[in-house]
VEXDREN-2710 file (C-alpha; in Angstrom, 1 decimal):
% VEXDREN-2710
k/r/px/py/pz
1/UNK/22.7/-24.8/9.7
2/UNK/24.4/-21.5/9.3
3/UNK/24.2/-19.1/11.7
4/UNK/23.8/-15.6/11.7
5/UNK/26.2/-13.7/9.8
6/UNK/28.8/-11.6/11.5
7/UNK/27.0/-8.4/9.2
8/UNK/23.9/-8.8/10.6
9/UNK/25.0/-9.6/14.2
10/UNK/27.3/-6.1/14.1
11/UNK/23.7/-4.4/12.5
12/UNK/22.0/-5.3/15.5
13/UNK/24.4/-4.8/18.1
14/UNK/24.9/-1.3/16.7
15/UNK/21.1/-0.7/16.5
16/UNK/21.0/-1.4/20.1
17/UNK/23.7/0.7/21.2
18/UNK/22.8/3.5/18.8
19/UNK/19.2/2.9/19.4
20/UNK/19.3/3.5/23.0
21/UNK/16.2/3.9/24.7
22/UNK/13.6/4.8/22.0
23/UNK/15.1/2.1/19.9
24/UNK/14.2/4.3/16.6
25/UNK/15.8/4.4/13.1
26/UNK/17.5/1.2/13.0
27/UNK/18.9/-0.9/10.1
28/UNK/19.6/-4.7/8.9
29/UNK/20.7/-6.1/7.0
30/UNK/21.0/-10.5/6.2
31/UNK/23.0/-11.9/3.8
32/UNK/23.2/-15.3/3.7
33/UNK/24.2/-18.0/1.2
34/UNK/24.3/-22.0/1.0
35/UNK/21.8/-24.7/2.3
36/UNK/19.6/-24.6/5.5
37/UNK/20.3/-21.1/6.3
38/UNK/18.2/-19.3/9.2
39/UNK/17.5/-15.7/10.2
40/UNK/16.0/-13.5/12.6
41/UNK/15.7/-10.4/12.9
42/UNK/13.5/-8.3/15.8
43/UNK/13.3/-4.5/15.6
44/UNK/11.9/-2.5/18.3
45/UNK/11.5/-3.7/22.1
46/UNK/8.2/-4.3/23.4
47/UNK/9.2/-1.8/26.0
48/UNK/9.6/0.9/23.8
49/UNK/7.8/0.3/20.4
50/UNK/10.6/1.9/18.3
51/UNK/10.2/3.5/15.3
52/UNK/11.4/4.1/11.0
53/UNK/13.1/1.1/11.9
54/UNK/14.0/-1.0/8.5
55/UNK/15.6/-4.5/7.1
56/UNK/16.8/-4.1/3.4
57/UNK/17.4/-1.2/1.2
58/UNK/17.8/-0.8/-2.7
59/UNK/21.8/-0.3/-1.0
60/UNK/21.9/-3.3/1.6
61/UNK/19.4/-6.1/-0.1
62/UNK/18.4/-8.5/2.4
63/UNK/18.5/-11.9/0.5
64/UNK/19.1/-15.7/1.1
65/UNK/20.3/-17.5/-1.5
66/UNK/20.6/-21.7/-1.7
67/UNK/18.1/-24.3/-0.1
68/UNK/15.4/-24.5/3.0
69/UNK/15.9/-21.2/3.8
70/UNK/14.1/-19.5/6.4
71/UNK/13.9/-15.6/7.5
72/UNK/11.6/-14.2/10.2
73/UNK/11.7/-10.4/10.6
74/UNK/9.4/-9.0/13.4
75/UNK/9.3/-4.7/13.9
76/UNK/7.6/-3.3/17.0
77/UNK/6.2/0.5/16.5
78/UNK/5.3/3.2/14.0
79/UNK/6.7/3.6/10.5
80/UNK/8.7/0.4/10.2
81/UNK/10.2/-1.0/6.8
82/UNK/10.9/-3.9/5.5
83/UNK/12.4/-4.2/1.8
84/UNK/12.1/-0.8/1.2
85/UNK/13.0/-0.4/-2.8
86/UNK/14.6/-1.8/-5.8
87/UNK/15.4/-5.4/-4.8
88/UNK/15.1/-4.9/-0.9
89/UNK/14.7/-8.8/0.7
90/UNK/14.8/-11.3/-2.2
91/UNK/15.5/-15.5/-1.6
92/UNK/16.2/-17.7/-4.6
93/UNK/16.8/-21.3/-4.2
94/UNK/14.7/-24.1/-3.0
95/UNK/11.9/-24.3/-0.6
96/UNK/12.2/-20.6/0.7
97/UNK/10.2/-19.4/3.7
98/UNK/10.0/-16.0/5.1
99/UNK/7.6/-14.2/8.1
100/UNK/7.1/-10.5/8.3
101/UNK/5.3/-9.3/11.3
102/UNK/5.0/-5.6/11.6
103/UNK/2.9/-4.2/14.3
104/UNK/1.3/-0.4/15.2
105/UNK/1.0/2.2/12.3
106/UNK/2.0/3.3/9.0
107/UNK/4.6/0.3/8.5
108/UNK/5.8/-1.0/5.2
109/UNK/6.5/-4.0/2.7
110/UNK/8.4/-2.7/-0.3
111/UNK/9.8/-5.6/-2.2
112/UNK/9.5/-9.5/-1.8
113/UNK/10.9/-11.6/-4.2
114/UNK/11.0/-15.3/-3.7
115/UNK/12.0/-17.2/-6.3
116/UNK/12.4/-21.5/-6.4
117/UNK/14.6/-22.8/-8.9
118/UNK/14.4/-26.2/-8.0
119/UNK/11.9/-28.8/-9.8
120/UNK/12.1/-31.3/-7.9
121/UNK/10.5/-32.6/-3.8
122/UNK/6.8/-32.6/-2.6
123/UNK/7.2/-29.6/-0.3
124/UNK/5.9/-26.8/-0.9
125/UNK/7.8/-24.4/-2.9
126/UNK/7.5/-20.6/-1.1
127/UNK/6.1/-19.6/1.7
128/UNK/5.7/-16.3/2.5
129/UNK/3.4/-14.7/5.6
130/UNK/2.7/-11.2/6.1
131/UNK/1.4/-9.8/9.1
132/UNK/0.5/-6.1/9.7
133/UNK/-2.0/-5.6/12.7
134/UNK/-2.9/-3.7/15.7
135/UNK/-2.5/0.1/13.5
136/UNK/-3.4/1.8/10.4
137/UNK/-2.2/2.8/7.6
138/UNK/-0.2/-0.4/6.9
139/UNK/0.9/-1.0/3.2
140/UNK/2.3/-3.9/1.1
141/UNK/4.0/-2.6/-2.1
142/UNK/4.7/-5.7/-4.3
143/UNK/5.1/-9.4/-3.4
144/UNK/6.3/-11.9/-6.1
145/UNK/6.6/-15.6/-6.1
146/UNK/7.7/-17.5/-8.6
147/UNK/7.9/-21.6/-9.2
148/UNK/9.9/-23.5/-12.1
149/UNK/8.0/-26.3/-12.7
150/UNK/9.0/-29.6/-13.8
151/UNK/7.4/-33.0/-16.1
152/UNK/7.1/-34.5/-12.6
153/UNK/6.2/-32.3/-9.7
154/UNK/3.2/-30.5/-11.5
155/UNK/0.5/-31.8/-9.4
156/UNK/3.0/-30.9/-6.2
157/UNK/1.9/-27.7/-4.0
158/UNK/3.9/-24.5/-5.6
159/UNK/3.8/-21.2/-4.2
160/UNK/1.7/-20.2/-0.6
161/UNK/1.5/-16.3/0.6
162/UNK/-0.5/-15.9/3.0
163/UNK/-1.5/-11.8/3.8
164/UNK/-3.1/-10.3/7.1
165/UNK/-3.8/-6.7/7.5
166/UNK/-6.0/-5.4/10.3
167/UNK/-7.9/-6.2/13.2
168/UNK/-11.2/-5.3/15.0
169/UNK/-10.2/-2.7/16.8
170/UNK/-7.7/-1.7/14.1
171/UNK/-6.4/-1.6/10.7
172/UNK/-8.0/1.1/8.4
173/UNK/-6.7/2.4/5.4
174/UNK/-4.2/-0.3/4.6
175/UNK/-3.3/-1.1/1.2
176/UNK/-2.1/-3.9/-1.2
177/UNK/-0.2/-3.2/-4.8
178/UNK/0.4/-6.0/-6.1
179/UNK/0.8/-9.9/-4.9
180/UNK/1.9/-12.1/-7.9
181/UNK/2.2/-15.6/-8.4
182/UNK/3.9/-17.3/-11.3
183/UNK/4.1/-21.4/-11.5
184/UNK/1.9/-24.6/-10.8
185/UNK/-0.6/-24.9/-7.9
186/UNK/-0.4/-21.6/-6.3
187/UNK/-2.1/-20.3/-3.4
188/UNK/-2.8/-16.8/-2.3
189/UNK/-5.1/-15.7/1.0
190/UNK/-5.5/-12.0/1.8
191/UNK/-7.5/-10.7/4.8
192/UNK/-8.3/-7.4/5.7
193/UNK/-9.9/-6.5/8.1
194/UNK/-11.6/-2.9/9.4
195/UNK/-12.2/0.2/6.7
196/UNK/-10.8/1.9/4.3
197/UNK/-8.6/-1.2/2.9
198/UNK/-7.9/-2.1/-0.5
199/UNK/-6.0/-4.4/-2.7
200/UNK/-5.0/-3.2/-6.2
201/UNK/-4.1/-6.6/-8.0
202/UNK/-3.6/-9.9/-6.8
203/UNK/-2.5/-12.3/-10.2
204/UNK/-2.0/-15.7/-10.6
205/UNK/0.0/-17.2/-13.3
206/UNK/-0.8/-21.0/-13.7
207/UNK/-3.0/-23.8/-13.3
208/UNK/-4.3/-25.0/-10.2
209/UNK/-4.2/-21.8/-8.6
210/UNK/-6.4/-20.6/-5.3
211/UNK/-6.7/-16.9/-4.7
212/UNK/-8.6/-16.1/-1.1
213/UNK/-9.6/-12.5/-0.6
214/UNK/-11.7/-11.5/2.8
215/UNK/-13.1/-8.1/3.5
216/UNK/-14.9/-7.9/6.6
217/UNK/-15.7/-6.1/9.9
218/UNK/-15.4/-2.5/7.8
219/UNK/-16.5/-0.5/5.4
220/UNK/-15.6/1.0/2.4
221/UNK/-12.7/-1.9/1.1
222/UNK/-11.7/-1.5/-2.5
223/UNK/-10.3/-4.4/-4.8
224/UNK/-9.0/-3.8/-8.8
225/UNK/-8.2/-6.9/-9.6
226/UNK/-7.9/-10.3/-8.8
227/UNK/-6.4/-12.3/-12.0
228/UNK/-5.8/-15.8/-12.8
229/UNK/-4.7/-17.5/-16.3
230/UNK/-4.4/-20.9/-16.9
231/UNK/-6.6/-24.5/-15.6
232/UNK/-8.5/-25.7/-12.8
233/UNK/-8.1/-22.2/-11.0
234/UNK/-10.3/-21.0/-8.0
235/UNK/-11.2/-17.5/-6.2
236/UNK/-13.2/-17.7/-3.0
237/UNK/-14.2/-14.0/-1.8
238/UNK/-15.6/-12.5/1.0
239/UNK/-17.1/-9.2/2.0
240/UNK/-18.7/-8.0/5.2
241/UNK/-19.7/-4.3/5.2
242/UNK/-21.0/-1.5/3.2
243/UNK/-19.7/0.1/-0.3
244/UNK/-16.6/-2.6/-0.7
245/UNK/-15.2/-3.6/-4.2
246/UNK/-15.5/-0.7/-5.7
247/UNK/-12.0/0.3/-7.0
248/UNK/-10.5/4.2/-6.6
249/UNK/-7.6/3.2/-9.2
250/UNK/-10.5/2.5/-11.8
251/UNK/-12.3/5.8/-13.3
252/UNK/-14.9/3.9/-14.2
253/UNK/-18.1/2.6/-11.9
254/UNK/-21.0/-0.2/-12.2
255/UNK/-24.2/2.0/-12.4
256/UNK/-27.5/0.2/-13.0
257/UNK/-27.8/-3.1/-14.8
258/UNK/-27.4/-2.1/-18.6
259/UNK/-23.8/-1.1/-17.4
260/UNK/-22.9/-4.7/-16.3
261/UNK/-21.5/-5.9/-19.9
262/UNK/-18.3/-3.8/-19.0
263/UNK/-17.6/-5.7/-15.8
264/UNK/-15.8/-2.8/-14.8
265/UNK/-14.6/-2.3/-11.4
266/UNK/-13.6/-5.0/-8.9
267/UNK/-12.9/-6.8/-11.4
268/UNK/-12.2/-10.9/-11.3
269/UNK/-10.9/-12.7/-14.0
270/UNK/-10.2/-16.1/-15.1
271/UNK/-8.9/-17.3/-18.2
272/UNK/-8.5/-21.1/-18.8
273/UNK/-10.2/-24.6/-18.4
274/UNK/-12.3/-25.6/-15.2
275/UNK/-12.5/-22.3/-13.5
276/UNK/-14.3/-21.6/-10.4
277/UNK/-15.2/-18.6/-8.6
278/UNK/-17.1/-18.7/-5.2
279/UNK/-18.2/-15.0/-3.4
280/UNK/-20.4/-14.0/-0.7
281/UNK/-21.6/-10.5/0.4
282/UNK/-22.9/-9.5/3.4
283/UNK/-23.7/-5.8/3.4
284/UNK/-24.8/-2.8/1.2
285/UNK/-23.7/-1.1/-1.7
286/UNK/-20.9/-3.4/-2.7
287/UNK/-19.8/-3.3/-7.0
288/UNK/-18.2/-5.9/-8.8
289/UNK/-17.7/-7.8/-12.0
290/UNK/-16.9/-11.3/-12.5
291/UNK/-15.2/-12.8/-15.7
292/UNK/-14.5/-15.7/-17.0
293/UNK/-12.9/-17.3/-21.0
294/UNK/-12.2/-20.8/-21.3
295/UNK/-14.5/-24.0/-21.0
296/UNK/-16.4/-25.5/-18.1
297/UNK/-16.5/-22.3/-15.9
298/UNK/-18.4/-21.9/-13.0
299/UNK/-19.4/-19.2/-10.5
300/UNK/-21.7/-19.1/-7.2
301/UNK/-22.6/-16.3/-5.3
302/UNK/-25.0/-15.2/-2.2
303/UNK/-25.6/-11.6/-1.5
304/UNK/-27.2/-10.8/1.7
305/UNK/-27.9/-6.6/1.6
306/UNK/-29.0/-3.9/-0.4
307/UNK/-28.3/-1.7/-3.5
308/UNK/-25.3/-4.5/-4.4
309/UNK/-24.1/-4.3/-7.8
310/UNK/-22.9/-7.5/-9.4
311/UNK/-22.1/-7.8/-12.8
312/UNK/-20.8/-11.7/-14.4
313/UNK/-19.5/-12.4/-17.9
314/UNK/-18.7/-15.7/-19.2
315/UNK/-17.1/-16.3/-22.8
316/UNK/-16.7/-20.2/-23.7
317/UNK/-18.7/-23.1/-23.4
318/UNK/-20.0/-25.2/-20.8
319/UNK/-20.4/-22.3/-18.3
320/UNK/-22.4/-22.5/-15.8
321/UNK/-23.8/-19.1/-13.0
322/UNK/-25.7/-19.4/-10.1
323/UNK/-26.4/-16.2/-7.7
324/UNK/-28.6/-16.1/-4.6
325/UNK/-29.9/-13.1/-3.2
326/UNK/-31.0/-14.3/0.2
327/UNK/-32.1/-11.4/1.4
328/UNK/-31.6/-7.8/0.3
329/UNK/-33.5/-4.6/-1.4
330/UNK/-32.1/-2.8/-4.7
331/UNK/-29.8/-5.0/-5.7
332/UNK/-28.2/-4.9/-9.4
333/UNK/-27.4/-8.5/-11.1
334/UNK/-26.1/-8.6/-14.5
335/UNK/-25.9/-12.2/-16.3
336/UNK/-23.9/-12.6/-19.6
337/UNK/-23.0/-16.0/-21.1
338/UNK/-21.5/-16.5/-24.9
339/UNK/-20.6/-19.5/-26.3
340/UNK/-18.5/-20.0/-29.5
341/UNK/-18.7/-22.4/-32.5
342/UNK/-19.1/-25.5/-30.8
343/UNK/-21.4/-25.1/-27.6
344/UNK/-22.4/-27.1/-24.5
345/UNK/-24.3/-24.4/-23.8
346/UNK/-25.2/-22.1/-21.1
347/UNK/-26.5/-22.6/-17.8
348/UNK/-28.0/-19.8/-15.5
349/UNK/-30.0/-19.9/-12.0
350/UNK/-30.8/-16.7/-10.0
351/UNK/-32.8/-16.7/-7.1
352/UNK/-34.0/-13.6/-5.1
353/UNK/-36.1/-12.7/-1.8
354/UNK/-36.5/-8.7/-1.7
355/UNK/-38.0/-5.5/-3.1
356/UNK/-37.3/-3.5/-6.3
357/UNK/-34.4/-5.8/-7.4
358/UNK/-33.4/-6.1/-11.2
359/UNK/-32.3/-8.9/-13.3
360/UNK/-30.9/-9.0/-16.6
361/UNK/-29.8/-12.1/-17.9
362/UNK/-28.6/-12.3/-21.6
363/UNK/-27.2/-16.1/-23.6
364/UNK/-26.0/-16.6/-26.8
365/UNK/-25.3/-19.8/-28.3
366/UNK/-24.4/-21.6/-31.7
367/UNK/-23.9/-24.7/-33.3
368/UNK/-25.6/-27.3/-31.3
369/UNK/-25.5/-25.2/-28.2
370/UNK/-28.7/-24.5/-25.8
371/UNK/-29.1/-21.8/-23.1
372/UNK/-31.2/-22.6/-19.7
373/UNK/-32.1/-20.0/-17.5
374/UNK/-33.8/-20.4/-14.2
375/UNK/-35.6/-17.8/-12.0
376/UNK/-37.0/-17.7/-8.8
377/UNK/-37.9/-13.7/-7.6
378/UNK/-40.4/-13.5/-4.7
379/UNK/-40.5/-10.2/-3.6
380/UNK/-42.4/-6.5/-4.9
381/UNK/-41.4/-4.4/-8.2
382/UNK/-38.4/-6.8/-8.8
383/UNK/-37.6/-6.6/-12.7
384/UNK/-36.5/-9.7/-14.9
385/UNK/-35.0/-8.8/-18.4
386/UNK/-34.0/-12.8/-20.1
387/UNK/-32.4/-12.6/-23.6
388/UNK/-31.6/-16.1/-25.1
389/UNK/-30.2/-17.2/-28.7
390/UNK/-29.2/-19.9/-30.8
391/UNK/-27.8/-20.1/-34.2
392/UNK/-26.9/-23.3/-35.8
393/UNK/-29.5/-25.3/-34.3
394/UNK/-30.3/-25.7/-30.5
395/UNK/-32.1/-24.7/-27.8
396/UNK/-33.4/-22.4/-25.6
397/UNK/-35.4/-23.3/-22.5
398/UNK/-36.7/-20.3/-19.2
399/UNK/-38.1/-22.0/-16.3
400/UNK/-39.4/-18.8/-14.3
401/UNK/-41.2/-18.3/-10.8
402/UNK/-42.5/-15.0/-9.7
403/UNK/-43.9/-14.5/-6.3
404/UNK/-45.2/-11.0/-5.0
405/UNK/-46.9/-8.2/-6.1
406/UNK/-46.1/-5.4/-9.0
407/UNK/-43.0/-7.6/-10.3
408/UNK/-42.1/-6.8/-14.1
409/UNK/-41.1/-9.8/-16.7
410/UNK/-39.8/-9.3/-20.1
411/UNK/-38.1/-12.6/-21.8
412/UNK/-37.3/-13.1/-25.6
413/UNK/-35.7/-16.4/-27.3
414/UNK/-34.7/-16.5/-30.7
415/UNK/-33.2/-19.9/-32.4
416/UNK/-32.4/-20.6/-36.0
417/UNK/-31.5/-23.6/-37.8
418/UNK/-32.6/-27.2/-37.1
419/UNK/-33.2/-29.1/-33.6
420/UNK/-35.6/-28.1/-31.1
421/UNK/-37.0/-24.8/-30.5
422/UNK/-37.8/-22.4/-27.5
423/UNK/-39.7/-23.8/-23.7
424/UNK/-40.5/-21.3/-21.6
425/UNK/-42.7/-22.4/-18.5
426/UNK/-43.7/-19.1/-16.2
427/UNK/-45.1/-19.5/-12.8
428/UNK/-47.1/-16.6/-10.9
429/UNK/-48.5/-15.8/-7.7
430/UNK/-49.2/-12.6/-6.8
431/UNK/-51.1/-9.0/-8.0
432/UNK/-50.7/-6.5/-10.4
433/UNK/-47.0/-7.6/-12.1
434/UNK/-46.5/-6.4/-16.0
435/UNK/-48.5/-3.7/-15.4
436/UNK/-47.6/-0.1/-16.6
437/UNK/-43.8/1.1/-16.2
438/UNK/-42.8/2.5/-12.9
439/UNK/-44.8/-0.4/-11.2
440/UNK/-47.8/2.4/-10.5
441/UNK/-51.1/0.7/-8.8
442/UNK/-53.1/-0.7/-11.9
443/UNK/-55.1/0.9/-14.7
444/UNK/-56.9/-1.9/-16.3
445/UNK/-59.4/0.0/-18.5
446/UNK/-56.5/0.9/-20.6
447/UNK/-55.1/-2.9/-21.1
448/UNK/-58.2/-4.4/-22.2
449/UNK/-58.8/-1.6/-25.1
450/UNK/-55.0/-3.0/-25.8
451/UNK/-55.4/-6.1/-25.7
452/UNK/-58.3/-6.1/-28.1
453/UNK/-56.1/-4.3/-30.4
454/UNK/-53.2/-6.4/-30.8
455/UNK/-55.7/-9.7/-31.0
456/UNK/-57.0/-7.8/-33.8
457/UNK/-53.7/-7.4/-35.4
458/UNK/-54.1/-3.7/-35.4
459/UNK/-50.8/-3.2/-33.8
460/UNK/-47.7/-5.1/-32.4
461/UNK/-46.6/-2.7/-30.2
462/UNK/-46.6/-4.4/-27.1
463/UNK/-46.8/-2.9/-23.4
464/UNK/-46.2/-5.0/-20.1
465/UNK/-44.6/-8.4/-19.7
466/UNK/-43.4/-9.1/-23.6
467/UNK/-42.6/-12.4/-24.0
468/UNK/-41.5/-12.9/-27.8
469/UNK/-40.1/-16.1/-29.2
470/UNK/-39.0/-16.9/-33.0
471/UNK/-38.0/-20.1/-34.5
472/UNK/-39.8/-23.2/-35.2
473/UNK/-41.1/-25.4/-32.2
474/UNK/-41.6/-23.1/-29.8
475/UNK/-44.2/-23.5/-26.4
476/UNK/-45.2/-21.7/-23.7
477/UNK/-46.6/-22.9/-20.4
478/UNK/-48.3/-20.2/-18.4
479/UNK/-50.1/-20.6/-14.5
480/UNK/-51.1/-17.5/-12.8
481/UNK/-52.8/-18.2/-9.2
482/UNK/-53.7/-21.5/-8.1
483/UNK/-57.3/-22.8/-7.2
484/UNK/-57.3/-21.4/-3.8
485/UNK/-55.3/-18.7/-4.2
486/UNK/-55.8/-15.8/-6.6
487/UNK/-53.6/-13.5/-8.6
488/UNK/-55.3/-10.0/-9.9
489/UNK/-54.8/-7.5/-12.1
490/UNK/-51.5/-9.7/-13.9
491/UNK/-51.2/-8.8/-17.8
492/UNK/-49.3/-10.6/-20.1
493/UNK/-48.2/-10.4/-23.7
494/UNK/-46.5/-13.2/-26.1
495/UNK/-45.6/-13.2/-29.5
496/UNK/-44.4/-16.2/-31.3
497/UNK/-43.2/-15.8/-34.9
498/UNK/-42.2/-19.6/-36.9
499/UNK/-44.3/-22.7/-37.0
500/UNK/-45.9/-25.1/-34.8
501/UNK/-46.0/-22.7/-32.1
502/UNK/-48.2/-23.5/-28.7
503/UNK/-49.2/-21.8/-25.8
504/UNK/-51.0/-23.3/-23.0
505/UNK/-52.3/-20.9/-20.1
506/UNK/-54.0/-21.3/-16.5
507/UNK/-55.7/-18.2/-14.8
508/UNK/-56.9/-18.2/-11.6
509/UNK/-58.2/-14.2/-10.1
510/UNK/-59.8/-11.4/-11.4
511/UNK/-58.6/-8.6/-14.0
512/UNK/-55.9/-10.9/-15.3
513/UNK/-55.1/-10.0/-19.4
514/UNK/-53.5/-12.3/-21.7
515/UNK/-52.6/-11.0/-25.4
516/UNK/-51.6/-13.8/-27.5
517/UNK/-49.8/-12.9/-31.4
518/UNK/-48.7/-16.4/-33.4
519/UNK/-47.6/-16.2/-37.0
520/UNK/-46.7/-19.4/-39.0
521/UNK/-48.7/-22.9/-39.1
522/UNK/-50.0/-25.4/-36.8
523/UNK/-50.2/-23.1/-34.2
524/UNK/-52.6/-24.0/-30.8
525/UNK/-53.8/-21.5/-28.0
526/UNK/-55.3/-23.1/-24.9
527/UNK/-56.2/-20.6/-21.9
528/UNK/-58.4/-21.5/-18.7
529/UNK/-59.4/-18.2/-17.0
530/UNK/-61.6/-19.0/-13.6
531/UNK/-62.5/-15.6/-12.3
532/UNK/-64.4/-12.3/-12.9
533/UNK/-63.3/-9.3/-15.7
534/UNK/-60.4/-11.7/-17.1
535/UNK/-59.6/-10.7/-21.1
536/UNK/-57.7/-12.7/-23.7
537/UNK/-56.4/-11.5/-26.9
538/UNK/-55.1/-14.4/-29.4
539/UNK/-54.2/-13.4/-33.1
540/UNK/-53.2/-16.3/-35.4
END
């Protein structure tokens, strides 16, 4: 093992002596070259915290060059450096590892740049930890890790950075440019910690990749985006606190749930085969969008808070969403799955406990493919808004439960072509849902003039709860109430335009309305109302 250049030994001893007692301004500089090389370098005594100390310049580049190299740079006090510009601390070779601790305030990461050239061994490849804590203002200017990979070693760990910024008692306004990854089987944690933070892009370039990104104890955190290309990739985030995700580099901003199809702001992407993304929220007033291309995607997400904003796009086939609000008010969740020429389909499941939260869920499919959308909403004047369609034959099939009290449903499936047609099974329990816009306590005279009306095919114009489905084959399945338990004042409306349509209702409570339209043949309406001042409408 080599030691410690004579250059870097003179840097030090000169910091020291120049340095004296506030041990401020120092520079140094490692240069090292061949196999099993080692440095260290420590800036700032604990006694005396110094200061604008820094360890490679754009002039004097800190870099290792050959095999199992190792660096470890620790900077005590304000206003520290490390790698300032241009090509500041760099290692190329094999199996590089490098740790950067930088205590206090206002210190800096310029440039990292480790890159293995080597395609051969089981070890990992780089390994790079960052640690900024116990101040503010911290920031991380670009970190890049690249792999070479070879026939043999693919399924062999690549690249590992590992990224801490902040504390509990410390650690606002730090930030993160960029952190990028290039190779097989990558893996990239970030946590920040405290207020204020944000990272501006973390990419991945590769298959296999992980991406970790916590946000907790503070408020406020911002993220741009997280990117990953290639298969079998992974992104596990975490927020704790109030308005995080929502980027200040982006002019744009999620605002209400039409909005959602950009999947603007806090953006994560995948692109690629078998992609995963996990995130939780914990907190209020958090905006982002999720996006994935490729086949066999997947995402899963909890939100425990208010006035969240979550917007998820999926472009392929076999994709597969599931978000949980588990317990939260106002919250924003934007569903959007398209598959191409040859589908799997589409699979959906959203499940929410709160008030006044919104749901807008749209699937397209073709050739073969089928959409399935579950809902479960117990709460009051939550809002579900379910588009579904098929070309090419397929199907489309809604499984919904609503639970509560002035809740708002609006579902329409469309098919085309041969196959199977639309299912939609809707369960309620609970007063007054479809009824007028705004979720205002009841009117029922109006409906019942209505609904009377559009039996008598005197207008198509419907009001509360559409539910419209075309195509051939298509069934509805309809319970409101159960036998000891009432629902009131609920009102309904379904349209179904093809042949062979069927709808099969069970009402149990008073003032309920049902408005049935179906055009085509071999249509069938059954509907069991138990209860007082109940209307139903059917026009075939």
């Amino acid at each position: 093992m080599s030691k410690l250049n004579l250059s870097l030994a003179t840097a030090i001893a000169l910091a020291l002596l120049m340095g004296g007692a506030h041990a401020d301004s120092n520079f140094a500089n490692v240069k090292q070259n061949g196999s099993s090389n080692s440095g260290v370098v420590t800036q700032g005594l604990s006694s005396h915290n110094g200061s604008h100390n820094k360890v490679g310049t754009e002039v004097g580049a800190a870099y290792q060059d050959g095999s199992n190299n190792d660096l470890d740079i620790s900077q005590s006090g304000s206003s520290n450096e490390v790698g300032t510009t241009g090509k500041g601390f760099d290692q190329s070779g094999n199996r590089n590892r490098a740790t950067i601790i930088q205590s206090s305030n206002k210190n800096i990461v310029g440039e990292v740049q480790q890159i293995d050239l080597v395609k051969s061994g089981s070890a990992v490849r780089n390994t790079l930890t960052i640690l900024q804590q116990g101040g503010d203002n911290n920031s991380i200017d670009s970190v890049r890790q690249t792999r070479t990979n070879g026939l043999l070693t693919n399924n062999q760990a690549g690249n590992s950075a590992i990224i801490t910024q902040g504390g509990i008692a410390s650690g606002d306004r730090s930030h993160i440019v960029t952190l990028s990854q290039t190779g097989r089987a990558n893996s990239a944690t970030v946590t920040q910690s405290s207020s204020n933070n944000d990272l501006a892009a973390l990419r991945q370039n590769g298959s296999q990749n992980k991406a970790t990104l916590v946000q907790e104890v503070g408020n406020g955190n911002k993220v741009g985006t997280i990117d990953q290309d290639g298969a079998g990739n992974e992104a596990s985030l975490s927020f704790t606190g109030a308005g995080n995700g929502v980027a200040s580099f982006d002019p744009g901003q999620l605002s209400g749930f039409s909005a959602f199809g950009g999947l603007r702001l806090g953006n994560v992407r995948q692109t690629g085969l078998g992609n995963h993304i996990n995130f939780v929220v914990t907190g209020d007033g958090t905006a982002f969008g999720f996006s994935q291309n490729g086949i066999g995607n997947s995402i899963y997400g909890l939100i425990n808070g208010d006035d969240n904003q979550i917007g998820v796009g999926q472009d392929g086939t076999a994709n597969h969403a599931n978000v949980l609000v588990g317990l939260g008010d106002k919250n924003d969740i934007y569903i959007d799955q398209i598959s191409g020429a040859v589908s799997f389909g589409n699979d959906a499941d959203v499940r929410i406990a709160g008030d006044s939260n919104t749901v807008s869920s749209l699937q397209t499919s073709s050739a073969l493919g089928r959409n399935v959308l579950k809902a479960d909403i117990a709460g009051l004047q939550n809002e579900l808004k379910a588009n579904q369609s098929i070309s090419g034959g397929g199907t489309n099939s809604a499984n919904v439960l609503f639970k509560g009290n002035n809740n708002h449903l609006d579902i329409t499936q469309a098919k085309s072509g041969f196959g199977s047609g639309n299912t939609l099974n809707v369960t309620l329990y609970g007063n007054y849902n479809n009824d007028a816009p705004g979720f205002s306590s009841p009117v029922l005279t109006h409906a019942v003039g209505l609904a009377r009306s559009i039996a008598g095919g005197s207008s198509l114009s419907f009001g509360p709860g559409t539910i419209y489905q075309s195509g051939n084959g298509n069934t509805i399945t309809l319970d409101v109430g159960t036998a000891t338990t009432n629902s009131n004042g609920n009102l309904f409306a379904f349209v179904q335009s093809g042949n062979t349509n069927g709808i099969v209702g069970s009402i149990n409570g008073m003032g309920n309305q049902a408005v049935v339209v179906q055009s085509g043949d071999g249509n069938f309406t059954n509907f069991s109302q138990i209860g007082n001042f109940n209307v139903v409408g059917v026009s075939q």
